[in-house]
N, C-alpha and C positions, 0 to 999 in steps of 0.2 A: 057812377059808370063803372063796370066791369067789363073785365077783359073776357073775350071768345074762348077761350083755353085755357086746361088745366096745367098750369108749368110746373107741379109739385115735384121735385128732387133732380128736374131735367137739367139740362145746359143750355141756355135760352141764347138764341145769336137773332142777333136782330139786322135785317139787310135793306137797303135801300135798292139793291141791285147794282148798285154799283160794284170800280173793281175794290174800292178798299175795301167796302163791305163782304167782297169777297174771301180778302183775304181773313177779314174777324172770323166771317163760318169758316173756314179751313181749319184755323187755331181749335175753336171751340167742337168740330169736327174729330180734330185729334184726342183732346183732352176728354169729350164723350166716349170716345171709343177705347181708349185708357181704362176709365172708370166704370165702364160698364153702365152708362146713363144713358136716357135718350136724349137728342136733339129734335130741340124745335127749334125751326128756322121762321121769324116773325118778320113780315112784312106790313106795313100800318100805310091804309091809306084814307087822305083826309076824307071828312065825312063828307064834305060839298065840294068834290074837286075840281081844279077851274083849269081847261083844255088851253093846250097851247096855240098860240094867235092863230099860225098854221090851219088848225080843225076849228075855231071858235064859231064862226058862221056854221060849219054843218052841224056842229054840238049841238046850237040853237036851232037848229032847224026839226032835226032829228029826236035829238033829249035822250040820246043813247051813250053819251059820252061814259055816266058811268061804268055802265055795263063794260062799256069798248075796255077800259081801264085793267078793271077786272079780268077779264080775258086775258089781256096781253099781259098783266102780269101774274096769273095762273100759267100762263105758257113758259118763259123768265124762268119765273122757283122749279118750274118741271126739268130745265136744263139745270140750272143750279143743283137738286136733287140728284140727277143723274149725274153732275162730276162728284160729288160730295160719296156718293156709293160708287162711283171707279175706283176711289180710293180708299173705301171701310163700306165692302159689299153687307159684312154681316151687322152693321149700325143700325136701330131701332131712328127713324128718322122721321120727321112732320112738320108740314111748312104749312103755315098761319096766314091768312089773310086778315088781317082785323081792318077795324074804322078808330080814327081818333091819333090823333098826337105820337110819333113813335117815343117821346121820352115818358108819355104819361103811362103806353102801355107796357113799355119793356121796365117801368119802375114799378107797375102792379107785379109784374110777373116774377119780379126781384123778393118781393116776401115770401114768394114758396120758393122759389128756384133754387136749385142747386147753385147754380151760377148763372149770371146774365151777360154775355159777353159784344160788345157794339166797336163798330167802325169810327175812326177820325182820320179830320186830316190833320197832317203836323206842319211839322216847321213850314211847308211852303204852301198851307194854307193864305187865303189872302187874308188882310189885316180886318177888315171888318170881320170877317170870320171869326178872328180869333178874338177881336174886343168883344163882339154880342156873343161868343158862345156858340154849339151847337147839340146836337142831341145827346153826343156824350158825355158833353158838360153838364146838362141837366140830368139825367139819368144817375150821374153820380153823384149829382148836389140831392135827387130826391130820391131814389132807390136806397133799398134794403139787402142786406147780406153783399155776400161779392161782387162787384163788380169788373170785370175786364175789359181794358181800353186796349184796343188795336190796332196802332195807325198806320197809314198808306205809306210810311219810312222803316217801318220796325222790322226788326230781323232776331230770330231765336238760334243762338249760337248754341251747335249742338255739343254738351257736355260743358255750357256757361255754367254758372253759378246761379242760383234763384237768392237775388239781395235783397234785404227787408228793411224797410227804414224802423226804428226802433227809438222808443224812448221808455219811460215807465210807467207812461198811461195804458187804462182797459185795452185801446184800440191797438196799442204796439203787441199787446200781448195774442190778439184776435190774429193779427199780422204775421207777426212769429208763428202761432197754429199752422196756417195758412202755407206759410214759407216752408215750412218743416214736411209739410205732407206734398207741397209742391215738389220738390227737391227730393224728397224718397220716392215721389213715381218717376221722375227724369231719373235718376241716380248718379244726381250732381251733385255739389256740395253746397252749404248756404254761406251766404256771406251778410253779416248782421251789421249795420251802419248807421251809430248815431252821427249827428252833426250837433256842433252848437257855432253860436255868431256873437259876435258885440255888436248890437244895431245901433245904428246911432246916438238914444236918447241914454245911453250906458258911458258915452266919452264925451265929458265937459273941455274945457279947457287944460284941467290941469291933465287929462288923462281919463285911463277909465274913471270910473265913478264907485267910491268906498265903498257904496252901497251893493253892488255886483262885481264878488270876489271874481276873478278868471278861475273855471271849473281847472280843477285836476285832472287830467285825463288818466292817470293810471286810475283812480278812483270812479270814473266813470266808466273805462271797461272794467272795473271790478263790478259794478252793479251792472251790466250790461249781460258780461258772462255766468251771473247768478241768474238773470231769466232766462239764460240759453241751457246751463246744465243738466234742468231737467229732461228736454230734449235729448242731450248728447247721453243721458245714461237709458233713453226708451229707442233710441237707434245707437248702437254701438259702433255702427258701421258709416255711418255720417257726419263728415266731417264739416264743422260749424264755424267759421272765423269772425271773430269782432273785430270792427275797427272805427276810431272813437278820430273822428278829425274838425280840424276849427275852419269849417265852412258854412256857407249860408245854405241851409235842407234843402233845397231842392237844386240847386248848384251840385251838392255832393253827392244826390242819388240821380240824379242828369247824368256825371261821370262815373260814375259806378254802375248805371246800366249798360255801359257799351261791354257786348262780348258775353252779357249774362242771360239765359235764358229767359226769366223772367225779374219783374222786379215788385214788389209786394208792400203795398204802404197802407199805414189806418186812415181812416176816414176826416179826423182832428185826432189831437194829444196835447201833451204838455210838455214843457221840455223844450228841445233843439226842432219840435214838430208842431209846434201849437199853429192851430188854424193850417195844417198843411194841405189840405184840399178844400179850403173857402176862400175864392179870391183869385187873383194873381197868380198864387203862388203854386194853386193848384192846376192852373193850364199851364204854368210852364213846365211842369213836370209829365202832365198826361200829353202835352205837343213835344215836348221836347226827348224823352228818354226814349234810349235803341231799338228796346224790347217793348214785350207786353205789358203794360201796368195793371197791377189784382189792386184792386182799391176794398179794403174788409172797413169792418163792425163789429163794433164787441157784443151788442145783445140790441138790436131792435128788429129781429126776424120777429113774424107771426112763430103765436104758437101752433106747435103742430101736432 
């Protein structure tokens, strides 16, 4: 199955019509009209939609339900489209109707895209919600290249910081990229944040365990500020801070996005990040932090 549209180098915002998903296209709104990209605004509706109790008797009478769908929300993106240029009249802009799954199609459109940017709800999501997941969850378990989370609490503090979770794998380095070029179009500074933890199976009885010395921290921001230097000698003008602290990752970029514009993590790693967006660990970061989450990759984009 293939997606209706070509999303090659655009900023893909994918909307439910909702207001959070309003707010994702505003973000990704901006960020297109920054970059000089187009916006495609994708809406995905299922292949056999099933009418609310409400309509269901004329549905079946009629058999025009889909059709009715379609309309009403070809009308929806029309308004949507008109705030979206009140605010960025001169924006190259295009709203999608597809069929099918909205994580299957906003993760097809994720191999070309420039960026794919989707709506959540966070912290006051209800609990089923947040145990089974929803489209941004899967979107960033199966999509390619960027991904940005935008939930219905997040707030971009102008002149924040854009903080990068970091460690020494491919993805922290894709991350760091990412961070770097985020932070030269805002013209804020970066702030680079390893974590590490002693998880349980590291303290026996006697203590920690022989076997896992306690890291150094000066020696962890020493390797830390060696993958940032390169950076700080290609922007002269941009200022970069490491800071290397003994908390459990996503605990410590939770508190490190408040107040920061964006916040920038790899997709897994090694290190104080391993497995940081499979599982757990990964919603409480995309539900939980202030800001935007950029979730990168080090190399599975299509070739182009």
């Amino acid at each position: 199955m293939t997606i209706s549209f070509d999303a090659t180098d655009a900023i893909v915002a994918g909307t439910d019509l909702s207001e959070r998903a309003q707010n994702a296209v505003d973000w990704a709104a901006d960020r297109a009209d920054d970059l000089d990209r187009k916006l495609i605004v994708v809406l995905a509706l299922p292949e056999v939609p099933i009418p609310p109790r409400s309509r269901l008797f004329e549905a079946m009478r009629t058999g025009d339900y889909p059709e009715h769908l379609r309309k009403l929300a070809r009308e929806r993106l029309q308004l949507l489209l008109d705030r979206v240029h009140s605010k960025h009249p001169d924006l190259e802009v295009e709203t999608v109707i597809d069929q099918g799954l909205a994580s299957y199609v906003l993760a097809q459109a994720s191999k070309v895209a420039e960026m794919v940017v989707v709506g959540a709800r966070g912290a006051n999501a209800p609990v089923k919600v947040r145990a089974l997941g929803g489209t941004a969850d899967a979107v960033v378990a199966y999509g390619r290249g960027p991904i940005s989370v935008v939930t219905d609490h997040d707030t971009v503090t102008a002149g924040g910081p854009v903080v990068v979770g970091l460690d020494d794998s491919p993805e922290a380095e894709a991350a760091l990229r990412i961070a770097v070029a985020e932070a030269v179009r805002l013209a804020v500074p970066v702030r680079a944040v390893h974590a590490w933890d002693l998880t349980p199976w590291m303290v026996g009885p006697m203590g920690v365990s022989t076997l896992m010395a306690i890291p150094d921290q000066e020696k962890l921001a020493a390797r830390i500020d060696d993958m940032v230097e390169p950076y700080r000698q290609q922007h002269p003008g941009l200022t970069i801070e490491v800071d290397v602290v003994e908390a459990r990752p996503s605990a410590a970029l939770v508190a490190a996005s408040e107040g920061a514009s964006a916040l920038v993590v790899g997709s897994r790693g090694l290190g104080g990040f391993t497995g940081l967006l499979l599982g757990s660990t990964s919603k409480e970061v995309l539900r939980d932090a202030a800001c935007p989450v950029i979730v990168t990759r080090s190399a599975d984009r299509e070739t182009r």
